[in-house]
C-alpha positions as CSV (number, residue, x, y, z in Angstrom):
1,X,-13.2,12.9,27.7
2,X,-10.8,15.8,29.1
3,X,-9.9,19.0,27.1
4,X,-6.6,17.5,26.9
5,X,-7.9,14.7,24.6
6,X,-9.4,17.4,22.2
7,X,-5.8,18.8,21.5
8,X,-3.4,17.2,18.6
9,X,-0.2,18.0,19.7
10,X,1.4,14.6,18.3
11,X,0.6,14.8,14.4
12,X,3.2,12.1,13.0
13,X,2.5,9.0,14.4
14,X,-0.9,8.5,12.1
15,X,-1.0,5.0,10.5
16,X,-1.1,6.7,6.9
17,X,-0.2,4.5,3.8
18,X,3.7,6.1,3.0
19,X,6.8,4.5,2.0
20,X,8.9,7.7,3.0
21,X,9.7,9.5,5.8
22,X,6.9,11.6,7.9
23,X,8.4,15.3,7.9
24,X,7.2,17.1,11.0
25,X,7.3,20.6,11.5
26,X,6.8,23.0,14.5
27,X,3.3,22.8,13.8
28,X,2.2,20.9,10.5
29,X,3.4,16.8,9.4
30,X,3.8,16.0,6.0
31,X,3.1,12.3,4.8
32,X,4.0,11.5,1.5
33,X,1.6,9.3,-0.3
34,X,2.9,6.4,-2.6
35,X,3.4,6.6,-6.2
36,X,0.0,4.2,-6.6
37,X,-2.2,6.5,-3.7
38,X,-1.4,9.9,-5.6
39,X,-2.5,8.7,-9.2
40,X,-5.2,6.5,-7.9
41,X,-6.8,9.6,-5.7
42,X,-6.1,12.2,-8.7
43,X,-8.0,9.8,-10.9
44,X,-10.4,8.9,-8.4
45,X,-11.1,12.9,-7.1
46,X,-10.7,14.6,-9.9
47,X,-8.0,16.7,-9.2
48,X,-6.6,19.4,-11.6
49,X,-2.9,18.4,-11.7
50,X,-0.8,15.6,-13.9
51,X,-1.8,11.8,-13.0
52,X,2.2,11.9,-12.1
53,X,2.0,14.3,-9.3
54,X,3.0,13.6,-5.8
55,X,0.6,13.9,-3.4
56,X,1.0,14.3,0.6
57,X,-1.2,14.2,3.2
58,X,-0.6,17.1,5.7
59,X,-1.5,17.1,9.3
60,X,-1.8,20.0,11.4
61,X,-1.7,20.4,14.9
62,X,-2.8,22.1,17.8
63,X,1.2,22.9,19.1
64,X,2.2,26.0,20.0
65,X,5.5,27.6,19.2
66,X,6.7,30.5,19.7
67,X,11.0,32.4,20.3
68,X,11.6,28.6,18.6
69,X,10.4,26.6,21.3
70,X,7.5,24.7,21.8
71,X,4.9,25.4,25.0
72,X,3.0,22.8,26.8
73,X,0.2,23.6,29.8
74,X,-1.0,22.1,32.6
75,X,-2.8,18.6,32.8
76,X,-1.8,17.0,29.7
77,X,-2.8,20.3,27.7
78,X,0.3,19.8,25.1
79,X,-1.1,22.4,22.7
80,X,-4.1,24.8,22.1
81,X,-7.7,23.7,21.8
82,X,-9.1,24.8,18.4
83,X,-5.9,26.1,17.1
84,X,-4.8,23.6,14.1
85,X,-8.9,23.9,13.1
86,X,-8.8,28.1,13.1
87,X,-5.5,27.9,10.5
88,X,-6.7,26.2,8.6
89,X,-9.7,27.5,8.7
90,X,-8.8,31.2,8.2
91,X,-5.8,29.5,5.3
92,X,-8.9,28.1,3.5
93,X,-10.9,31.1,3.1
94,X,-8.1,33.6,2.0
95,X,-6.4,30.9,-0.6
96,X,-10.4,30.8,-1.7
97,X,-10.7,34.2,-1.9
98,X,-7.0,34.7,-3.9
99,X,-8.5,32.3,-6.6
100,X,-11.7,33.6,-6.8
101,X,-10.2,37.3,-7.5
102,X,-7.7,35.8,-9.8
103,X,-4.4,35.7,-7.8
104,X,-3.4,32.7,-7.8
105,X,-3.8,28.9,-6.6
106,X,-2.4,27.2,-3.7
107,X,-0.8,23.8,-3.0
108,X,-4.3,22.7,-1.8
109,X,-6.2,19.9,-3.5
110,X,-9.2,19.0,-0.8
111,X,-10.0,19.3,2.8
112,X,-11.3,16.1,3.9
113,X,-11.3,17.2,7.5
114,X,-10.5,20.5,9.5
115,X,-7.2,19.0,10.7
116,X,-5.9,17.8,7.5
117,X,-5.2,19.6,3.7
118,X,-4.5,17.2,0.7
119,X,-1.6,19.2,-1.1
120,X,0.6,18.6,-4.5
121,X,4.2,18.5,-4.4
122,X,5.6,22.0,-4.9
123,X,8.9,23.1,-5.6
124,X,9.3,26.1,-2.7
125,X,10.8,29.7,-3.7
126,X,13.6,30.1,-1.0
127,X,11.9,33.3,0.4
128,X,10.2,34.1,3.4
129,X,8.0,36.5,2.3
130,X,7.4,39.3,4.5
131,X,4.8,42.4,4.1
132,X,4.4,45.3,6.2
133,X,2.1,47.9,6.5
134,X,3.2,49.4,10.5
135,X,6.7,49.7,12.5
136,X,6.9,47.0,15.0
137,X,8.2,44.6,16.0
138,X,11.9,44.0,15.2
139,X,11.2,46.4,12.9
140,X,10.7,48.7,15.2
141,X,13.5,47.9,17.9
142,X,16.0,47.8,14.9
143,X,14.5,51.7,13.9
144,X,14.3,52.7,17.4
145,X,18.3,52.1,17.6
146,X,19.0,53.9,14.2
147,X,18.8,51.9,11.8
148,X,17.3,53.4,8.8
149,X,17.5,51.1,5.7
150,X,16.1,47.4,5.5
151,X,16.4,44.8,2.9
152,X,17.5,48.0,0.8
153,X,15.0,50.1,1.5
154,X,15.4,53.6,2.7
155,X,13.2,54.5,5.9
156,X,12.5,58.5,7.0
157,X,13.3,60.1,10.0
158,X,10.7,60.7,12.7
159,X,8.5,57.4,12.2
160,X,7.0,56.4,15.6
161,X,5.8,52.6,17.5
162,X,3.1,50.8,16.0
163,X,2.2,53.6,13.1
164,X,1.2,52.8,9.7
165,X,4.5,53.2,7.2
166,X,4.6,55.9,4.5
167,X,4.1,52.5,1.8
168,X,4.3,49.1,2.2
169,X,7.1,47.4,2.4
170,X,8.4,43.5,1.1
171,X,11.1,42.5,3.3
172,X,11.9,39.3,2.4
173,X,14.3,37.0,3.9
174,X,15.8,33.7,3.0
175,X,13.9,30.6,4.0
176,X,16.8,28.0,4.8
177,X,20.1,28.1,4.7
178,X,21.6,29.6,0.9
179,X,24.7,29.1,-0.3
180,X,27.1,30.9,-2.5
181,X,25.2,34.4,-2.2
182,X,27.8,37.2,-2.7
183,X,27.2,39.2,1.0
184,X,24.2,37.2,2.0
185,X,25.3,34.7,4.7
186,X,24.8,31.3,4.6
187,X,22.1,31.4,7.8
188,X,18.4,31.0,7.6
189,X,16.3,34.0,8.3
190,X,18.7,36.6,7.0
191,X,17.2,39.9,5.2
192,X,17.9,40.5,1.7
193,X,17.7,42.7,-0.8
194,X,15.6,42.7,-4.4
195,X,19.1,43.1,-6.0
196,X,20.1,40.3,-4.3
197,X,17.1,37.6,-5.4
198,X,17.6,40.1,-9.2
199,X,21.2,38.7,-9.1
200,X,20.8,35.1,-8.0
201,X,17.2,34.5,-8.7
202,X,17.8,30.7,-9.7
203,X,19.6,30.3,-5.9
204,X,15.9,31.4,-4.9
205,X,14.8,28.7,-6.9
206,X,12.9,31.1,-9.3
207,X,12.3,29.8,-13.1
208,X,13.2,33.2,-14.7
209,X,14.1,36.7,-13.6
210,X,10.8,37.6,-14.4
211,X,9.3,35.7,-12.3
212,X,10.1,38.0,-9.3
213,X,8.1,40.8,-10.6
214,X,5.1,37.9,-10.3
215,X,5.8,37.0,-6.8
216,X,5.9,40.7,-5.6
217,X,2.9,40.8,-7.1
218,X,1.0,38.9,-5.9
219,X,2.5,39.4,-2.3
220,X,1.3,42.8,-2.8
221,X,-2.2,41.9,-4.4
222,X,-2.4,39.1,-1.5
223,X,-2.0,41.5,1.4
224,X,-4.4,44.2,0.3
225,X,-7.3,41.3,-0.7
226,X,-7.1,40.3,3.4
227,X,-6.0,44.0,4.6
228,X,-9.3,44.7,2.6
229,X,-11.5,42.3,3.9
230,X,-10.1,42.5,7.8
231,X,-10.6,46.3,7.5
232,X,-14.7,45.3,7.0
233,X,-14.1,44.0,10.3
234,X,-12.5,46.7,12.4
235,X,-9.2,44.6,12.1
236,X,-6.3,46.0,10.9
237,X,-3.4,43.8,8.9
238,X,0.1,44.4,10.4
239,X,1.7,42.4,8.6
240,X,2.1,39.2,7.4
241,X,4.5,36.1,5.8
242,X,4.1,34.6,2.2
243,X,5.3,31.5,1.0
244,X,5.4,30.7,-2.5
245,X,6.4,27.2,-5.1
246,X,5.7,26.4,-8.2
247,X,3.9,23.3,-9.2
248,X,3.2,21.9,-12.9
249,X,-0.2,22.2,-14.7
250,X,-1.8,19.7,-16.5
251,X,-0.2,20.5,-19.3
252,X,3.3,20.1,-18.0
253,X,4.1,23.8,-17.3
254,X,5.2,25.7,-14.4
255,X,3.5,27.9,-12.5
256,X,3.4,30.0,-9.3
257,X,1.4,29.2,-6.8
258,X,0.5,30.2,-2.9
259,X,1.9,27.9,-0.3
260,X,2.1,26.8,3.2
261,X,-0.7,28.9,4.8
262,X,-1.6,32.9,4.2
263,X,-2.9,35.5,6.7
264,X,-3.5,33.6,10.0
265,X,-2.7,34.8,13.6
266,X,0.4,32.5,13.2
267,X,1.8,34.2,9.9
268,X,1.0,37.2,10.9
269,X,0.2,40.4,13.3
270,X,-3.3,41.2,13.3
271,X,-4.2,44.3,15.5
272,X,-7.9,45.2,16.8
273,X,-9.1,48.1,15.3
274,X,-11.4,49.9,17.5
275,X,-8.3,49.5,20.4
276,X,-5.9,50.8,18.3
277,X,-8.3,54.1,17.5
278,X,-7.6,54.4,21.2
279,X,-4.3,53.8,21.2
280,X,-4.2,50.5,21.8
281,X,-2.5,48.0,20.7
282,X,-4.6,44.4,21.4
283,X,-3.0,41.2,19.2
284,X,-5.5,38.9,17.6
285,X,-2.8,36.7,16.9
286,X,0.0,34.9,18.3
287,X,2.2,37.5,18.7
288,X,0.0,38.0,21.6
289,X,1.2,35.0,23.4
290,X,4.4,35.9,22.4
291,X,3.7,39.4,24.6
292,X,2.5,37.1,27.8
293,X,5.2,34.3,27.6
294,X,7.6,37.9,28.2
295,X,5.7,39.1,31.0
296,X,4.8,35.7,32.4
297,X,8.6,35.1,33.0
298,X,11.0,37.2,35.1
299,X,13.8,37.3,33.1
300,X,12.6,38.1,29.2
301,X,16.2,38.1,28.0
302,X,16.2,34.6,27.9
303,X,13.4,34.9,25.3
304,X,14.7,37.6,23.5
305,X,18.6,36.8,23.0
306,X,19.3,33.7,20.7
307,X,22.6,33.3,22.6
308,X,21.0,32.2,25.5
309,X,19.1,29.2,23.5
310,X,19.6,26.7,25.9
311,X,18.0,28.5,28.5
312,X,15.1,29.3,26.5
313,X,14.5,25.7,25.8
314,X,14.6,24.5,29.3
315,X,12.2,27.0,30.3
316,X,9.7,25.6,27.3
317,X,10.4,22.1,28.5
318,X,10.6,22.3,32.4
319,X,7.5,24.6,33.0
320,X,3.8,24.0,31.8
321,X,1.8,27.0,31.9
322,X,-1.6,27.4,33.6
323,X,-4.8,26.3,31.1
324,X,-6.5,29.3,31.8
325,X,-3.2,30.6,30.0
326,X,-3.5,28.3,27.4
327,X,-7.2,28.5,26.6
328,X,-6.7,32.5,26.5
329,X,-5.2,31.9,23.4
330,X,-7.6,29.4,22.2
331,X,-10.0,32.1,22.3
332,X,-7.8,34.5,20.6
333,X,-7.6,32.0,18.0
334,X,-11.5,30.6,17.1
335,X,-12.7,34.5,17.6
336,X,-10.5,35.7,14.8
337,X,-11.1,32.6,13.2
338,X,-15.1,32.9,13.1
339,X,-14.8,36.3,12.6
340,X,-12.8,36.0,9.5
341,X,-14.9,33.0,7.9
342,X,-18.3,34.0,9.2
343,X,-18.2,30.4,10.8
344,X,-18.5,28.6,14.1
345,X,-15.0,26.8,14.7
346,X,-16.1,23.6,16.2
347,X,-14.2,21.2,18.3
348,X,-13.4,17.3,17.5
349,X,-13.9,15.0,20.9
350,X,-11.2,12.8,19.2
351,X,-9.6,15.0,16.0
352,X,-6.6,12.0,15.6
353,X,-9.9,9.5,15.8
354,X,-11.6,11.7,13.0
355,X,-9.1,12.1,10.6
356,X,-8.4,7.9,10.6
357,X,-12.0,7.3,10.0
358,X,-12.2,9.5,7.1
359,X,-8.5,8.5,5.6
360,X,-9.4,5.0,5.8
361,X,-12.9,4.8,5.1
362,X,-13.1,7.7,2.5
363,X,-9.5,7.7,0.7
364,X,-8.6,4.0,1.6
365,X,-5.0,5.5,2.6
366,X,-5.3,3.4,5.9
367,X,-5.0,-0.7,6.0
């Protein structure tokens, strides 16, 4: 068996019990299991949650994305080896960890497998959540050029690349398309202000104005557990993207919850602390790849400047980038990975093989 064969990059063609359509993401599918399949696995698991819940089976995958396009190598290599595992992996133990200090729960029910989460339907808050504790990035090109004031807050003078900010900052932005905002436009990915969410909080999807207080919260609490526990590692937390929904308790009532996946090299930047002591910066996460994919080709504009979109997508679909590229970033993957769960990331022969063996013969969610 090639390394080729160990990579998932096609998660949505899985013969999974569903009478609705498989959503596929850049990196994740979503099956939605039937009415009968959710209340016969909550009854059968024991899972926390109303026998009415919807339940979905999602897939991740070894793809790779990254300036909205997805990147394939040479010989077959249509993704990175080990990369769906270390997500989830590194999602598992900080969603743990928020639980365990009292934060909050997550859409995740079981793990029957390293590719695959078992999650409950959640209602999504219509906010990327973003953190920051240093100036890059945009952030810093967008500084760099004079601007001074983001998602209403007021940066000082004299701040330079890559330092740690004065506080941290939420700079959240909307996740999909809103509409009827008053001077938030009607695009996804567009900063916005607390005032903003304050004045249209039930646009955001939020239950009660109150509620916002709660999800800065535990943004806030969120990012200092991992900065915390990365900083035990000589790694430092750049920063980072939240998701949050609200799901019902067995008692009927809402509550906020963690979602999607928290504090993994695709969510966020993740700097190497003993480099940067030098003044270095080395990535430990994708943004990384994001750094060779500019220097790998000769004309970075293309990558950089959403106007020229149809050139950045034939250059992700007509070139294939060498393995050793490819299986750079691997590594950069399972080493953060292991170092963050104190565990060896282990690769499946056959993950699609796996995960229908255990769906079928542990879950009967396969005929």
């Amino acid at each position: 068996m090639n390394l080729a064969d160990k990579v998932l990059a096609v998660n949505n063609d899985l013969p999974i019990r569903t009478n609705k359509p498989v959503h596929s993401g850049k990196v994740r599918s979503v099956y939605w299991l039937t009415d009968t399949d959710s209340r016969r696995l909550i009854e059968e698991k024991g899972y926390d949650v109303p026998s009415d819940t919807p339940l979905a089976i999602m897939v991740i995958s070894d793809r790779i994305s990254a300036f909205d396009c997805i990147w394939q190598g040479e010989g077959g290599m249509r993704g990175v080896a080990g990369k769906g595992a270390a997500l989830n992996a590194i999602s598992n133990h900080w969603f743990k960890l928020f639980k365990d200090k009292g934060l909050a729960e997550s859409h995740i029910l079981d793990i029957p497998h390293p590719f695959i989460w078992i999650v409950q339907k959640a209602q999504p808050v219509m906010i990327e959540a973003i953190c920051r504790q240093y100036i890059t990035g945009s952030m810093w090109r967008s500084y760099e050029k004079g601007e001074r004031k983001f998602c209403g807050i007021e940066l000082p003078e004299g701040l330079t690349k890559d330092s740690k900010l004065p506080n941290l900052l939420q700079t959240p932005s909307t996740k999909g398309i809103l509409e009827g905002i008053p001077g938030v436009p009607a695009v996804d990915d567009v900063n916005v202000t607390r005032k903003d969410i304050e004045e249209n909080f039930d646009k955001f999807n939020f239950k009660s104005k109150e509620d916002i207080a709660l999800y800065e919260k535990l943004l806030e609490d969120g990012f200092d557990v991992i900065s915390n526990e990365l900083a035990q590692l000589n790694q430092i937390f750049v920063d980072t993207k939240f998701e949050f929904g609200y799901v019902k308790d067995k008692a009927g009532n809402d509550k906020l919850i963690y979602m999607d996946e928290v504090g993994t090299p695709d969510s966020s930047r993740i700097w190497d602390g003993e480099q940067y002591s030098q003044g270095n910066v080395v990535e430990n996460s994708k943004e990384g790849f994001r750094q060779l994919l500019l220097n790998y080709f000769p004309d970075p504009d293309i990558l950089l400047n959403k106007d020229r979109m149809d050139e950045r997508n034939a250059l992700a679909q007509e070139n294939v980038l060498p393995t050793e590229v490819l299986m750079q970033v691997s590594k950069t993957y399972i080493d953060i990975a292991e170092k963050v769960t104190g565990k060896k990331i282990v690769l499946s022969d056959n993950p699609k093989a796996e995960i229908i063996d255990i769906l079928k013969n542990q879950y009967q969610l396969i005929d």
